[in-house]
N, C-alpha and C positions, 0 to 999 in steps of 0.2 A: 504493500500500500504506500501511496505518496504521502509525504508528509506536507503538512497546511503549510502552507507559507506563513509566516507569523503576521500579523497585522503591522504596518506603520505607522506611524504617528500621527500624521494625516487622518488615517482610515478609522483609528480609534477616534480619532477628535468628531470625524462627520458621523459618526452614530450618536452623538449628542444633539444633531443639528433637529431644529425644530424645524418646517417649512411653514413661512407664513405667505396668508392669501390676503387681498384686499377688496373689501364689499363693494361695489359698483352702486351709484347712486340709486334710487328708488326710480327714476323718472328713465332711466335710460332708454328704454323703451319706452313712447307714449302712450299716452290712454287710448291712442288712437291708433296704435301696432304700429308705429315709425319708430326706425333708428334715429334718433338724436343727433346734432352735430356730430357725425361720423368722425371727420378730421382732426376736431376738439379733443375726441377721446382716444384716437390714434395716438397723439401727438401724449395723450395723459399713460395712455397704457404703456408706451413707448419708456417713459420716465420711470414707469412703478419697476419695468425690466431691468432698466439701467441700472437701477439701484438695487437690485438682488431678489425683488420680490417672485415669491414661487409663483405666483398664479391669484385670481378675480375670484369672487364669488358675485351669483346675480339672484333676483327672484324672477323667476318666471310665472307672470300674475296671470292663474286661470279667468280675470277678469278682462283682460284682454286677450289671448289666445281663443278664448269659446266663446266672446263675445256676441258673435253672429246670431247664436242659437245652439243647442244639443247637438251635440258630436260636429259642431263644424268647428273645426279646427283651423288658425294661420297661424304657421310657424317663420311666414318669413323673415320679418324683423329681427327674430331670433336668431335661426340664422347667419343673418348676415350678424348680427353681434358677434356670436361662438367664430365664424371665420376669421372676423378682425383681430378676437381673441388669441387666437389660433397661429395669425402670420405674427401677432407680435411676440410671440413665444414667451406665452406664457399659458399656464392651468386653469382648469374649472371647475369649480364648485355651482352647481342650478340646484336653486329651492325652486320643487315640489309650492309653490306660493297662494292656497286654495284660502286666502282670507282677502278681508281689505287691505288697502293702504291708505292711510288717513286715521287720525283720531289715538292713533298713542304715541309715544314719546319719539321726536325725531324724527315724525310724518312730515315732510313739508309738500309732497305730490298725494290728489287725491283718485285712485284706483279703486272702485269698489268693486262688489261681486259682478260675475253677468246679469243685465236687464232683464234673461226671461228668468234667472231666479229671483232675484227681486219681486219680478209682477207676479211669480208664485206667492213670496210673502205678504202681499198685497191682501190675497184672500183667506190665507194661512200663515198670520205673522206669527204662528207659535215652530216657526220653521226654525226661530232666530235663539238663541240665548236670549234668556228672562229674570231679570229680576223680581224680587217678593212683590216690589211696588209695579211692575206690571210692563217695565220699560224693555223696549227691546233691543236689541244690538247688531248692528248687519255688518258686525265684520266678519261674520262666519258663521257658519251656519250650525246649528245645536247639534250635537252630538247624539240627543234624542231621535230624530232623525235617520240615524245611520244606516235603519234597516227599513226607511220609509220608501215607499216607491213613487214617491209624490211630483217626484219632475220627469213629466214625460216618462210615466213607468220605469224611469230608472231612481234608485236608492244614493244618498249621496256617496254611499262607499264605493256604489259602481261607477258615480262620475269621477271621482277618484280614481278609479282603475284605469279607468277609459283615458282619460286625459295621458299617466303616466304611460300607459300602450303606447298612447298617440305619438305621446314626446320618445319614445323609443323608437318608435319606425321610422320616425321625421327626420332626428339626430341619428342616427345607426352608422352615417362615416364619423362623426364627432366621438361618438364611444367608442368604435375599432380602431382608431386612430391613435387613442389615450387623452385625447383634448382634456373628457371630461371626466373626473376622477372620483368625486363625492355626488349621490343625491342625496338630500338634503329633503326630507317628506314634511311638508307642512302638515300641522297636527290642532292647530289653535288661533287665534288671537295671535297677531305678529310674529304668526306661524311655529308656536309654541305649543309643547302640548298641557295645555292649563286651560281653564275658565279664561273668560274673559273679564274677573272680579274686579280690574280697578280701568275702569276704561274714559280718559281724560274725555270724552264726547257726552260722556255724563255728570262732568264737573265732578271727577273725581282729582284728589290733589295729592303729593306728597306729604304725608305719610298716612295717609287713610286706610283704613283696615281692607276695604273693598266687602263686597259682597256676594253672597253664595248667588250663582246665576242656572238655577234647574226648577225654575218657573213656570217653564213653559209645558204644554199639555201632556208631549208625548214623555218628557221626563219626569213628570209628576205623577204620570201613571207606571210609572218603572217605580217611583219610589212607593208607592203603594201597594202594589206586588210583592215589595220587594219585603216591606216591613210585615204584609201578609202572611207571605211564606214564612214569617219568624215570629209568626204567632201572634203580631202587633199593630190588627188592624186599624186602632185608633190612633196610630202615630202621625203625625202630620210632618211635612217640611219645616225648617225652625222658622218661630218669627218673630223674634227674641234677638238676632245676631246686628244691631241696628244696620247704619246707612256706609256710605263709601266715603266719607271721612271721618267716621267716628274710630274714637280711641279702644281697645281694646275694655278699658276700665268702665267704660261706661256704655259697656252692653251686658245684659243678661245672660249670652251664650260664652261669653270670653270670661267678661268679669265677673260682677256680686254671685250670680247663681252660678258661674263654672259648668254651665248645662254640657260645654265641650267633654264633662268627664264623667255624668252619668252614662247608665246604659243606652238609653235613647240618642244623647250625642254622640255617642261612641259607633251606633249603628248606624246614625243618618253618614257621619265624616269618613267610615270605611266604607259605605255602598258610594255615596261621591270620590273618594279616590280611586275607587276600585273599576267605575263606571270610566273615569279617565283611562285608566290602565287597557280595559279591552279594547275603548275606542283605538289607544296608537296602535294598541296589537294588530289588531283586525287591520288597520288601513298599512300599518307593514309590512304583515303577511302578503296585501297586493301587490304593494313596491318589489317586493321579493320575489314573487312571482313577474311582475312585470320586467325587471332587468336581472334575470335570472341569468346566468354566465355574461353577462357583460364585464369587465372587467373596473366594476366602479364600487365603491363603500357607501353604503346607506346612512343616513343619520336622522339621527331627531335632536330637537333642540327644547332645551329647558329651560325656563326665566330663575333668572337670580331676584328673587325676592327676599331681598335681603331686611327689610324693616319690619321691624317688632320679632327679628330672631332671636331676640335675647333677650325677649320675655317668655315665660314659661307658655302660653297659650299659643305663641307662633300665629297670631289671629292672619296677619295677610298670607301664610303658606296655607293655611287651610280653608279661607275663602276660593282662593287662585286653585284646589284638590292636590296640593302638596299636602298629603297629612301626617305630617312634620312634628313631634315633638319631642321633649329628651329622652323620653324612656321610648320610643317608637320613630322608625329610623322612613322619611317617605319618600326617599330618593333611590335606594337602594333596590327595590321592587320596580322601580322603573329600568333602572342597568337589566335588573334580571329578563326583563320581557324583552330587551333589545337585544341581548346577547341572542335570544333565541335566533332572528334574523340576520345575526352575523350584521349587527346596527352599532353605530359609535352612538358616543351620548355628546351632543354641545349644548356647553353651558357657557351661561354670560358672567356680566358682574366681574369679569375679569383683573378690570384696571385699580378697582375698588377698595382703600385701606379703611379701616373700623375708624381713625383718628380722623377723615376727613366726612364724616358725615354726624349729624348731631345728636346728642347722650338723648333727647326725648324722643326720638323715634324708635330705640331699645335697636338700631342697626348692626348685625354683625357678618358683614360681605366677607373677611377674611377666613371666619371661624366655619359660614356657609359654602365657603369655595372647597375649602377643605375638606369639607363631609360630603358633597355632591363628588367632587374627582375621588377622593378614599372610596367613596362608592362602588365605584365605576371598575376601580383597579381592581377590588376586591372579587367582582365579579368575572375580573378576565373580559374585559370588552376595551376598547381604544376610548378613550377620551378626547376632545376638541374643544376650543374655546374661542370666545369672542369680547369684547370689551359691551360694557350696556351706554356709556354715553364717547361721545368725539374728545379727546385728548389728545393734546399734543406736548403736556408738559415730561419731563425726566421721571417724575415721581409714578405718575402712571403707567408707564412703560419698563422702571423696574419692577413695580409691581407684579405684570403681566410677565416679565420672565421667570419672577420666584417663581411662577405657580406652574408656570411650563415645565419649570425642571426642579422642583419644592426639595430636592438635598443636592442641588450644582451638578454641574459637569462630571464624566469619569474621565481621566485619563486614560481609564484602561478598556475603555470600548462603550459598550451601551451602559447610561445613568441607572440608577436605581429605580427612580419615577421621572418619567416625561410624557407629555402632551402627544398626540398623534399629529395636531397642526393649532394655529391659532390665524383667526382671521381677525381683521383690523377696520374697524367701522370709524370710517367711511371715507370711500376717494371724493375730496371735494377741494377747490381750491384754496381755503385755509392748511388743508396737507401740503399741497407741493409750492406753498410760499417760503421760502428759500430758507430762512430760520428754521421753520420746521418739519422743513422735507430732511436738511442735515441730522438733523438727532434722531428724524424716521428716520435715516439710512442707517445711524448707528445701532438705532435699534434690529433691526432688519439682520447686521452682519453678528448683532448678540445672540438673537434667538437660534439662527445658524452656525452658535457656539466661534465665532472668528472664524469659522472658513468660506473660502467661498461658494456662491450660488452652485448647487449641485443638480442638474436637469435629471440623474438618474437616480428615484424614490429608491429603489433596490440598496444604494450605497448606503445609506443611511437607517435600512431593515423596514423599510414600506414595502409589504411584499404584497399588492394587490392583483390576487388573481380572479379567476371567473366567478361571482356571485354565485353560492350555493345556496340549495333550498333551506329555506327557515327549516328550523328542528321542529317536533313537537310539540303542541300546544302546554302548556308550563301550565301545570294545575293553580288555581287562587292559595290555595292550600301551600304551593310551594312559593308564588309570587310573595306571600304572606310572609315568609319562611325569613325574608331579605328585610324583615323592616328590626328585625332584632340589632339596635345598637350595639355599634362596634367603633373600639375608638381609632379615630382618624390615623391616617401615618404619619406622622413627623413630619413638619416644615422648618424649613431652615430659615433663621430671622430676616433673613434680607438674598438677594441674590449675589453670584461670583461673577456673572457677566453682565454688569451693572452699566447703564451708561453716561455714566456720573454723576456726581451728585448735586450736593448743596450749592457748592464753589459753583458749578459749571450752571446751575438753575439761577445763581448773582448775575454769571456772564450773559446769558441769555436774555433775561430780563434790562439789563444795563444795553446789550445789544439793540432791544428791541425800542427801547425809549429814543435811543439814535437813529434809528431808522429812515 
């Protein structure tokens, strides 16, 4: 037998390398299926290469692509984006994008569902996510629904299916080719798999508790059923958890009564998480079926809901069906359902320190990044991340690498814990203004642990082959099994590929007043 050639030094340094992607703005495509100033974005994408970045992420909004009507499909705008994509060499990431765009944090294009679902909900607004007080939500349509055949005899999970087919046959040289590397399945509200519990279109505000949103008919009769089958037909939905800026303390289900810990709370908050969990199942299992040997990574994405973490009741993780608490672990049952489909988990909140956000919101981003990634490792499944707001300072972007590589670099080959990838919101012209496109670039050659831009995933142990079938349906019993608290892994207090600190955040600032 040969013997291995021993690694270089080089070789051990690039299995540290993070790959980072960059979000593409909301609007790139228009409402109206145009590519956008083509040449503008040429000349941007052109810049994010130069500077080392791996590869775009885009949404692909089913509100323009099936706009026309049921099953009518135009992919061309797309398209021709994924080409430009393509010649500028660089990677792709497409969200699966089956919500609105408009009305949460960072919306400034407004993209809603297609018209004929809409003038569905016209006659049947209980299509939508519902709250107690009767209001409804069209960024996405209820989860209630799922197995509704109410648009055009098709159920929403089949339009779900149908669309992800569509975008497979349409794109199929973009996938043989390796363009595109991650799907990215929308599951929720800014394509998340949560509620829609704190939604700014309802004058909801930082740090409001948000509210449970399973209102509407076809999920009020699941929970009726549900509490039937368990013996409990007098149980009702709470109505008792107040409104979407109230404090934890001055509600009946969070505060005075603790209604969150009797047996009744207990039953309604695990049929609500639990009713999440099947929803991403099920519409994975399609994905999975639908780019079945393609040679791309599936994922889902999770919201970093990081305020009132570090109060015992966790009120906005379990409005949003994170149900989250110290003794009951509600992250971890999600990893488990994803692993089945051979799915990554991305999560936000990335950029996020516990010291830069305020002691009454009971905030703890750090303490939550750590328990959703520990999650995920535990489970054996890749992790990915993303930042929740636009940053361009040094502090948020060490931040972002702690948590990519949370005990530093190895010298001696692959780190102990690292990120699968981390994308960076958002390319917009505040990025690539000269100040601070330089600290992006340093950051860029951080996360890539100091070496340079490496075109082949393989070097750095990305070893993406043909999509295999999801495993077996993962009993609730065993889904259940992942919520038992476990403590986190160790993070290191600060990162070793840091790109500078205090000193260099004086010069930047001193820079920028000269301007």
């Amino acid at each position: 037998m040969q013997a291995q050639t021993p690694l270089t030094d080089n070789e051990k340094m690039l299995a540290n390398y993070v790959p980072i992607h960059v979000m593409l703005p909301l609007g790139v495509v228009t409402v109206d299926n145009a590519l956008e100033d083509k040449a503008g974005l040429e000349k941007q994408l052109k810049e994010l290469r130069a500077a080392g970045v791996d590869g775009v992420m885009v949404d692909v909004w089913w509100g323009i692509v099936e706009s026309q009507g049921p099953n009518q499909y135009d992919w061309t705008a797309y398209r021709s984006l994924f080409q430009l994509v393509e010649e500028c060499g660089l990677k792709l990431q497409a969200i699966m994008s089956f919500h609105q765009c408009g009305g949460n944090v960072g919306d400034i294009v407004n993209i809603p569902l297609p018209q004929w679902v809409l003038d569905i909900g016209e006659s049947d607004p209980d299509i939508f996510y519902t709250n107690r007080t009767g209001n409804r939500n069209k960024e996405y349509l209820s989860l209630g629904v799922d197995n509704q055949p109410l648009f055009y005899g098709r159920t929403a999970v089949e339009i779900y299916r149908d669309y992800m087919k569509s975008f497979r046959e349409n794109m199929s040289d973009f996938l043989v080719d390796g363009l595109i590397i991650d799907i990215e399945v929308g599951l929720g509200p800014a394509g998340e798999l949560r509620y829609p519990s704190y939604p700014q279109n309802q004058g909801w505000v930082f740090p409001g508790i948000g509210e449970f949103q399973c209102y509407d008919k076809y999920l009020k009769a699941e929970f009726k059923e549900a509490a039937t089958s368990a013996g409990h037909p007098e149980w009702e939905l709470p109505d008792n958890a107040g409104t979407y800026n109230d404090t934890p303390e001055s509600t009946e289900f969070f505060g005075s009564n603790s209604t969150y810990l009797t047996e009744k709370g207990k039953f309604f908050l695990t049929w609500y998480s639990n009713t999440l969990l099947s929803h991403g199942d099920q519409i994975l299992d399609e994905a999975n079926r639908a780019f079945l040997g393609c040679k791309v990574k599936l994922a889902a994405k999770v919201s970093g809901i990081h305020w009132w973490y570090k109060a015992d009741n966790h009120a906005a993780e379990l409005t949003a069906g994170y149900y989250n608490l110290k003794d009951r672990d509600g992250y971890r049952p999600i990893a488990r359902m994803l692993s089945r489909h051979h799915a990554m988990l991305n999560f936000t909140c990335l950029e996020m320190r516990d010291s830069e956000q305020s002691g009454d919101a009971k905030s703890g981003p750090q303490e939550l990044v750590q328990q959703v990634l520990s999650g995920g490792w535990r489970e054996n499944i890749e992790v990915a991340g993303e930042n929740a707001l636009s940053r361009y300072d040094r502090d948020g972007y060490n931040q972002i690498l702690l948590n990519a590589r949370p005990n530093g670099v190895s010298k001696e080959g692959q780190p102990n814990l690292r990120m699968y990838g981390v994308t960076y919101l958002r390319l917009s012209d505040d990025l690539l203004q000269k100040t601070n496109f330089n600290i992006f670039k340093t950051f860029v050659k951080k996360m890539h642990a100091d070496q340079d831009y490496c075109p082949d995933p393989e070097k750095y142990s990305h070893h993406i082959g043909p999509l295999e079938r999801s495993k077996p349906k993962i009993s609730i019993e065993d889904l259940l099994e992942a919520t038992e608290p476990m403590e986190p892994f160790p993070w290191d207090k600060e990162t070793d590929m840091s790109v500078g600190g205090a000193i260099a955040n004086l010069i930047d600032k001193i820079f920028s007043i000269f301007k």
